[in-house]
N, C-alpha and C positions, 0 to 999 in steps of 0.2 A: 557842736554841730559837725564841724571837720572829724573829730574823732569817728562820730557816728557815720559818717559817709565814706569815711577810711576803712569803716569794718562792713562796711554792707560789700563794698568793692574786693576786698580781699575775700568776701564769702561765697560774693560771686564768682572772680576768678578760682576761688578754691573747688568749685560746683564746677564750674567749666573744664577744672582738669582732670576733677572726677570722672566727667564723661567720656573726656579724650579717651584716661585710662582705660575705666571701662569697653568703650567703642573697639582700641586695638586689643586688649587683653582674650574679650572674647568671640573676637573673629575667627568663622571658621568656616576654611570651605567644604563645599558639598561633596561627598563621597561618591563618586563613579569610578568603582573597579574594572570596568569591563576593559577587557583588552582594544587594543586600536585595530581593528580589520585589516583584512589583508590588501595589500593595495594600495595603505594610508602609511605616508609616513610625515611626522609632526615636527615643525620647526620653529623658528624665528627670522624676522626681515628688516632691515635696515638697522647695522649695526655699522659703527667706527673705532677703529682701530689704530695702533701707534703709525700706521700707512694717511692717518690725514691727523683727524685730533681728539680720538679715540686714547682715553689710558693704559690698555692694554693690547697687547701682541696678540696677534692669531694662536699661537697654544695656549695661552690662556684663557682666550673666549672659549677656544673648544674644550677646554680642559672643564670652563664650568659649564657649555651644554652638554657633555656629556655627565657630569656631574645631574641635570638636570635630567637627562632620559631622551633628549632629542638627537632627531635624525640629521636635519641639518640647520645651518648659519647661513645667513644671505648678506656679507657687507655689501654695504654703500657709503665706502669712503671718497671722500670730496676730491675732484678733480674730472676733467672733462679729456679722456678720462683718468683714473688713478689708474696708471699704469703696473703699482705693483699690487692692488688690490683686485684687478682687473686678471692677474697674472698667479694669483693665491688660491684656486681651485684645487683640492688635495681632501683624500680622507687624511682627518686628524684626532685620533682621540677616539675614533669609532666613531667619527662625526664627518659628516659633509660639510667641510668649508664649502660655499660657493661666492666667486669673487663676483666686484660689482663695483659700479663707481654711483655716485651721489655729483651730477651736472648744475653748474652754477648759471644757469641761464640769465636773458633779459627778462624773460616771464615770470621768473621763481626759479623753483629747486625740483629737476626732475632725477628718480633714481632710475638705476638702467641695470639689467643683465642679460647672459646669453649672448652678449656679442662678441665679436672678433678686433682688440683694439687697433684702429688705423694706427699709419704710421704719423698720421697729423692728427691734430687736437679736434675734437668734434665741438661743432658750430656752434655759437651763442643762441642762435635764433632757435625757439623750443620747435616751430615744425621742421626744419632742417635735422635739429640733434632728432628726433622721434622717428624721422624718416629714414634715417642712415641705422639707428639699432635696430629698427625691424627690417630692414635690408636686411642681416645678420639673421633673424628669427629670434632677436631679442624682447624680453621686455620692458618697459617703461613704464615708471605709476608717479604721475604729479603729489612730489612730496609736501606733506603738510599743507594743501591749496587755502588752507585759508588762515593760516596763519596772520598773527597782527604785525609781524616785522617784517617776514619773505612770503607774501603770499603769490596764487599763481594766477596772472593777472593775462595772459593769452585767451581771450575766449572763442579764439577763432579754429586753434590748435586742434588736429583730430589726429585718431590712429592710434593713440598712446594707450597701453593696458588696461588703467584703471586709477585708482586714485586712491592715497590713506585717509582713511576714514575715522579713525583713532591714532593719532599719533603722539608718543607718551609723553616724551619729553616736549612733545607744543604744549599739551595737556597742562603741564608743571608750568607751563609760564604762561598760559590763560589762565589758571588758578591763581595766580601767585600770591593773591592775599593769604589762602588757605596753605600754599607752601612757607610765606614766611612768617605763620603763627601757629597754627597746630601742627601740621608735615614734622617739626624737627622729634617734638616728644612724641609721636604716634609711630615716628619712624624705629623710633629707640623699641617701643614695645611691640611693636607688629607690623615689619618690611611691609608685608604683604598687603596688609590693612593700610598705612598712609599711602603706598604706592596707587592702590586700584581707587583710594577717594579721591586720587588728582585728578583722574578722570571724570569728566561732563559727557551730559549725552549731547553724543555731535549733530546737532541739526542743523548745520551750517553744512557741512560736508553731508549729510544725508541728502538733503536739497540740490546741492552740488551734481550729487550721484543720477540722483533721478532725474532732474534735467540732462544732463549727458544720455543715461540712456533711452530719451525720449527719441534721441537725433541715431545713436547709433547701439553699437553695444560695449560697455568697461565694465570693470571692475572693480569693485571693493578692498581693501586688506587692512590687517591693524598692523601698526609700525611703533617699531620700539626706540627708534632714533637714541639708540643706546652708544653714551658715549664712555661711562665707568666714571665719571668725576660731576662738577658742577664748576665751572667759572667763577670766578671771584676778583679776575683783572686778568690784565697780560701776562702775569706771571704768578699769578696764584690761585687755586684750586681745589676744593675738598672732594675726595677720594668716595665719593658715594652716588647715587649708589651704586653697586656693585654690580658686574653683568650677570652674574647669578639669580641677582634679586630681581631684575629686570625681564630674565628669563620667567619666570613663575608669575608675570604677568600677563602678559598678550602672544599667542601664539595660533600659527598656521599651519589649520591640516590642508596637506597638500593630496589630490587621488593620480598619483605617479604610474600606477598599476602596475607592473609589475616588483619585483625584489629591485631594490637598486644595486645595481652593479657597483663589482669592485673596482672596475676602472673609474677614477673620478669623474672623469669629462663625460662620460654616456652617464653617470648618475644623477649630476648636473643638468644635463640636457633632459632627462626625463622630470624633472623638480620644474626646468625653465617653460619645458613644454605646456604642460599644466596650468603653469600660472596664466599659459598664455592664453588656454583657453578657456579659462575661469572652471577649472575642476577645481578648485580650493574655497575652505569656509576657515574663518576667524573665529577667535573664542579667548573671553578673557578668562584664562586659565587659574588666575587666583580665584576666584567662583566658583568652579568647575571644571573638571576636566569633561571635555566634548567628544570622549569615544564614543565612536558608534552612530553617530549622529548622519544620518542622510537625508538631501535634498531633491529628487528628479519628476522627472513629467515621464508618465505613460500614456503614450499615444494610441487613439483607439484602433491601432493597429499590433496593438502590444509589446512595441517599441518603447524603450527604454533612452529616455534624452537627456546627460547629465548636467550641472549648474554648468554654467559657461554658455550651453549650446542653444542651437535652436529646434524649434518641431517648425516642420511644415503648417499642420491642422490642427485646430482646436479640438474640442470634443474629447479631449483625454482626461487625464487623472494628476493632480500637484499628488507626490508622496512626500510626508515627512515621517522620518523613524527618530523616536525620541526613544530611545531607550534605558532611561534614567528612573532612579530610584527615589524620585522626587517630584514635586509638581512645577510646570511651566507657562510660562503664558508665550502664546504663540503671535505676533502679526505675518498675517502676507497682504503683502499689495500690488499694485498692478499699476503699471507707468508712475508709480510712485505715490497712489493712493490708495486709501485702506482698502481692502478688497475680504479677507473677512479675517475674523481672532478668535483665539481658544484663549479662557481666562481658569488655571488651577487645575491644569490637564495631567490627568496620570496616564494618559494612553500613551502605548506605545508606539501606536502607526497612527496617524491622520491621512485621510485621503479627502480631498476636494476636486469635484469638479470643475473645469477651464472650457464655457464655450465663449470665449471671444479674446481678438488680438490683444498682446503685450506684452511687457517684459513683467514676468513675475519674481518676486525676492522675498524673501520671510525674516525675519528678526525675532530669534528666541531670548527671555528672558525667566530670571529666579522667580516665580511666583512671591516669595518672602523674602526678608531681609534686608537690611539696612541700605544693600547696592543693586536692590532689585530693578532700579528705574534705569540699567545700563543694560547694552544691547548686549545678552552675554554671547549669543554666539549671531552670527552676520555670515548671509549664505550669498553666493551669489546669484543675479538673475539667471532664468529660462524662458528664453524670447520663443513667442507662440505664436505662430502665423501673421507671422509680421517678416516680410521675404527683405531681406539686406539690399540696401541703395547701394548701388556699383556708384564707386568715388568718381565726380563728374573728372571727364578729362578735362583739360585745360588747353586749349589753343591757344599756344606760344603767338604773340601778334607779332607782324611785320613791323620794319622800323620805317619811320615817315622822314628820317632825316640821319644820315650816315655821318658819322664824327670825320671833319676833313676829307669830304666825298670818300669815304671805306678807304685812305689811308694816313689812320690814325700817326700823328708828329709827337713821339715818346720820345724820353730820356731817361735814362737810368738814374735813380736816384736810393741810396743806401747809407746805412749808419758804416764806420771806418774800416769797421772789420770783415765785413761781409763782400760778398763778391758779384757782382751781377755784369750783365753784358746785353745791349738790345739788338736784334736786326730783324731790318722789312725786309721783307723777299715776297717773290709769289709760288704758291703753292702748287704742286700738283694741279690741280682744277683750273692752275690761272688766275685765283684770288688771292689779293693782296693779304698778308698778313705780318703780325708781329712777334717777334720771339723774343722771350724772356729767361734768359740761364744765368741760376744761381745758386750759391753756397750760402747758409744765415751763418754769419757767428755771432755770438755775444759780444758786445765793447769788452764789460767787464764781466768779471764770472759773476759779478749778483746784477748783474745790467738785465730790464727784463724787455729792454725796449730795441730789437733787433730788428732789421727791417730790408726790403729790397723790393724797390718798384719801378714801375713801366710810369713816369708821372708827364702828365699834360698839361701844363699851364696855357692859362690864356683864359679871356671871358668866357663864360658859356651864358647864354638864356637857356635855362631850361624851363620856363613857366610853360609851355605849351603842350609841356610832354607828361608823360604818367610815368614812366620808366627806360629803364637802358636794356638794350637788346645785344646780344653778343653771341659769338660762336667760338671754342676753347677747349681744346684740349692739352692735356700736360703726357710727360715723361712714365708716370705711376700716378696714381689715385693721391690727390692733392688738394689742400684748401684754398681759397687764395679772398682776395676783397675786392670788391668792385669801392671805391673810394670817392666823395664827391666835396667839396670846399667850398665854403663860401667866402668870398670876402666880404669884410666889416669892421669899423674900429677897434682896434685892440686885440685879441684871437681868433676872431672870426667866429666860423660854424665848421664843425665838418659830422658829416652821417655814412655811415657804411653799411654791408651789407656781403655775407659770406656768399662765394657756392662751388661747385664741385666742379674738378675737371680729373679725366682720366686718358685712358690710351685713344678716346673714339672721340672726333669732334662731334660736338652737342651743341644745342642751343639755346641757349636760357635769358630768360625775359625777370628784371630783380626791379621791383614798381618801388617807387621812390618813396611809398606811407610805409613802406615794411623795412627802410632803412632806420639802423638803430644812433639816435645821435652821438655822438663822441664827447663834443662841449660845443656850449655856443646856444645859442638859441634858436626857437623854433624847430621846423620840422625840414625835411628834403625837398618837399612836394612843392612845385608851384614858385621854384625860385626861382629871380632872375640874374642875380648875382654869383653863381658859382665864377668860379676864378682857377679853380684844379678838379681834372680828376686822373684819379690814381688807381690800377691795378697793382694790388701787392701781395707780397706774403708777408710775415712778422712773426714776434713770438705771441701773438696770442693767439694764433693758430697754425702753429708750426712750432717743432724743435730747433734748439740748437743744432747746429751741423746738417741740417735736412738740405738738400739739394735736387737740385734737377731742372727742367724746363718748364714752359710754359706757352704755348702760344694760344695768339686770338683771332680772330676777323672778324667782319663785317660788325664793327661793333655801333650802334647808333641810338635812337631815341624813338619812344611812340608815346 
């Protein structure tokens, strides 16, 4: 009986590796020759590098996208920001490096490019870091948002690009029954084939999508969160797969329009431009390559409105040009419902009629074959008479109660090395205020806890209050912490909260729910026991050696 159940089992798994074999042996993708228009040029986004914890150097990622036929590389190496990734903008290889950093937020993981990096660390808090790269004319796209280990858990957060909608390596570890049983031997027979089966269709992040752009307008992109290895502990790691391989999976046309220039930084800027206004479409390029492929609305004015944009009025025309030597099936929808489908389409143009408000998006897909239920190519919307909400202002509120009638009773307080110094005086205007000049240094050289504050001690109640109210300007453009303590047995609580000061006194209102806790329990909001607060800087938003000033006034509660 065991023999017999030993050979049914062994006939099985012998079937099942048949199929494997089979499955990658005769993977193939679909043939589109056609050249990429003019206009278009084709890349890859979110990659890492030996700049965070990436396997390989920048010449050799460029060495194998050019190897691959692409225009340019978009890293998002981790650090807020990675300052030499941030710093590695260069043709390479006949290839556009464009640097980027990958933000370890409280909310998740957001990537960023196109900015200019400050001389301080960009903020924890994802509306703060969001609001400072588009300052810049940067982009940002909440990485992997729904990830099962780092998801992006901000649902308040606005302004940011757009979101990955396919991300490869989350992909591989949502899967990972299918990566740690078929993936290794499909891999051996066909990169290409176990790579693009790791991928699911993302309906989590589709959902995502379309809710966001009910409230406003983002974007889509596929991300290859390519890091050339796989983990296997702290110190051990297999070599695969390869950024080549990874290349010939997921890629983004970008519409740059013109030639890209040989200066890097205006070739760069035209690629960042784009992304920013959603002229770009995804496509998973082991499938197919997506030449030629366009998405726009013509306006019954004969206006031409590309993805990303808006029309004013309805009553125009969806264009899609498939120009493919094969059959496709088409979705478009409309605020993120079906709105209508081509099923086994050889045409090459589709037109539809648009009379009524929305965001339109389409999602093409392989009529056949074994990976036909993935979205091969993901366009982005065209918002149609749907007029953009101006972001409400915000009225800064008055404070109902001034810390030590507006003048605040500080002390300098600092780890050994570093240097700080406080004085009140009164200002210009006649208001009291406080100054804060300092140098950070490190205790030790892997010391990552450097510090220098303006600290308060003494009870506070603050249950009455919603937040701290302050006015602050510094020496140069600066991060600093509004700090708050609680006392309680044994470590207490404490919750912070960044914000910005520069050459021009400003005023800023930091509400005690958007304070992020440090350790301790509970929340900021609503307590009565504080015991310190603290205006500081440190290294977790500040360099080594950074220096300068700081002052405050009229700092209080509402």
């Amino acid at each position: 009986m065991l023999r017999r159940a030993a050979k049914a089992i062994a006939l099985l798994a012998a079937a099942g590796l048949a199929v494997v074999a089979y499955n990658g042996l005769t993977f193939q993708k679909r043939v589109n020759n056609r050249p990429l228009p003019a206009g278009w040029v084709k890349g890859v986004y979110h990659l890492h590098s030996t700049f965070s914890d990436g396997l390989g150097g920048v010449e050799e990622i460029c060495r194998a996208a050019a190897g691959q036929g692409l225009d340019f590389v978009l890293l998002s190496d981790h650090g807020r920001p990675n300052r030499a990734a941030s710093a590695a903008t260069a043709w390479r290889q006949d290839v556009l490096l464009i640097g980027g950093s990958e933000f370890s937020l409280h909310a998740g993981h957001l990537a960023a490019a196109g900015y200019r990096a400050p001389a301080y660390r960009y903020p924890p808090e994802a509306q703060e870091a969001i609001d400072e790269v588009r300052r810049d004319n940067g982009v940002t796209f909440l990485a992997h948002p729904c990830d099962g280990r780092i998801p992006w858990t901000d649902d308040e957060a606005r302004g940011f690009t757009g979101i990955e909608i396919v991300s490869l390596y989350q992909m591989a570890k949502r899967n990972l029954a299918y990566v740690l049983t078929l993936f290794p031997l499909q891999y051996l027979l066909s990169p290409d084939y176990a790579l693009t089966a790791a991928i699911s269709f993302p309906r989590r992040e589709l959902a995502l999508w379309d809710r966001l752009d009910r409230q406003g307008r983002y974007y889509g992109i596929y991300a290859l969160d390519a890091h050339a290895k796989i983990e296997l502990g702290r110190k051990a790691h297999l070599a695969f797969p390869s950024y080549a391989a990874m290349f010939r999976i997921l890629r983004v046309y970008v519409h740059a329009g013109d030639e890209l220039s040989a200066d890097a930084g205006q070739a760069a800027g035209a690629v960042i431009a784009a992304l920013r206004r959603g002229d770009f479409y995804s496509a998973i390029e082991s499938l197919a390559a997506a030449n030629g492929f366009e998405f726009f609305y013509r306006g019954p004015d004969g206006g031409r409105v590309e993805m990303g944009g808006g029309a004013e009025r309805a009553g125009g025309r969806l264009v899609l040009r498939l120009p493919f030597p094969f059959a496709v099936d088409v979705r478009l929808l409309r605020d993120g419902a079906p709105f209508r489908s081509f099923r086994d389409s050889t045409r090459s143009e589709i037109e539809v009629a648009v009379d009524a408000p929305g965001a339109y998006r389409c999602e093409v897909y392989l009529h056949s074959g074994r990976l036909h239920r993935l979205p091969w190519i993901l366009a982005n919307p065209i918002v149609v008479a749907r007029p953009e909400k101006p972001a409400p202002q915000a009225s800064l509120p008055a404070a109902r109660a001034l810390l030590d009638e507006g003048r605040p009773r500080f002390q300098v307080e600092k780890n050994g090395r570093s240097q700080g110094a406080a004085t009140i005086a009164a200002g210009a205007d006649g208001l009291p205020l406080t100054r804060l000049d300092f140098v950070l240094r490190r205790q030790t050289p892997s010391s990552p806890d450097f510090w220098v504050a303006l600290a308060r001690r003494g009870r506070l109640d603050l249950s009455p209050y919603r937040g701290v109210v302050l006015e602050a300007r510094a020496s140069r453009p600066l991060r600093a912490w509004l700090q708050v303590r609680a006392a309680a047995p044994g470590a207490g609580s404490a919750f912070q909260h960044s914000f910005r000061a520069d050459g021009q006194w400003r005023r800023l209102a930091i509400p005690f729910a958007r304070c992020h806790r440090l350790y301790g329990t509970g929340t900021a909001a609503g307590r009565a026991d504080i015991d310190a607060l603290f205006i500081l800087v440190d290294g977790g938003i500040a360099e080594d050696g950074a220096a300068g000033w700081l002052e405050v006034r009229q700092l209080g509660f509402y």
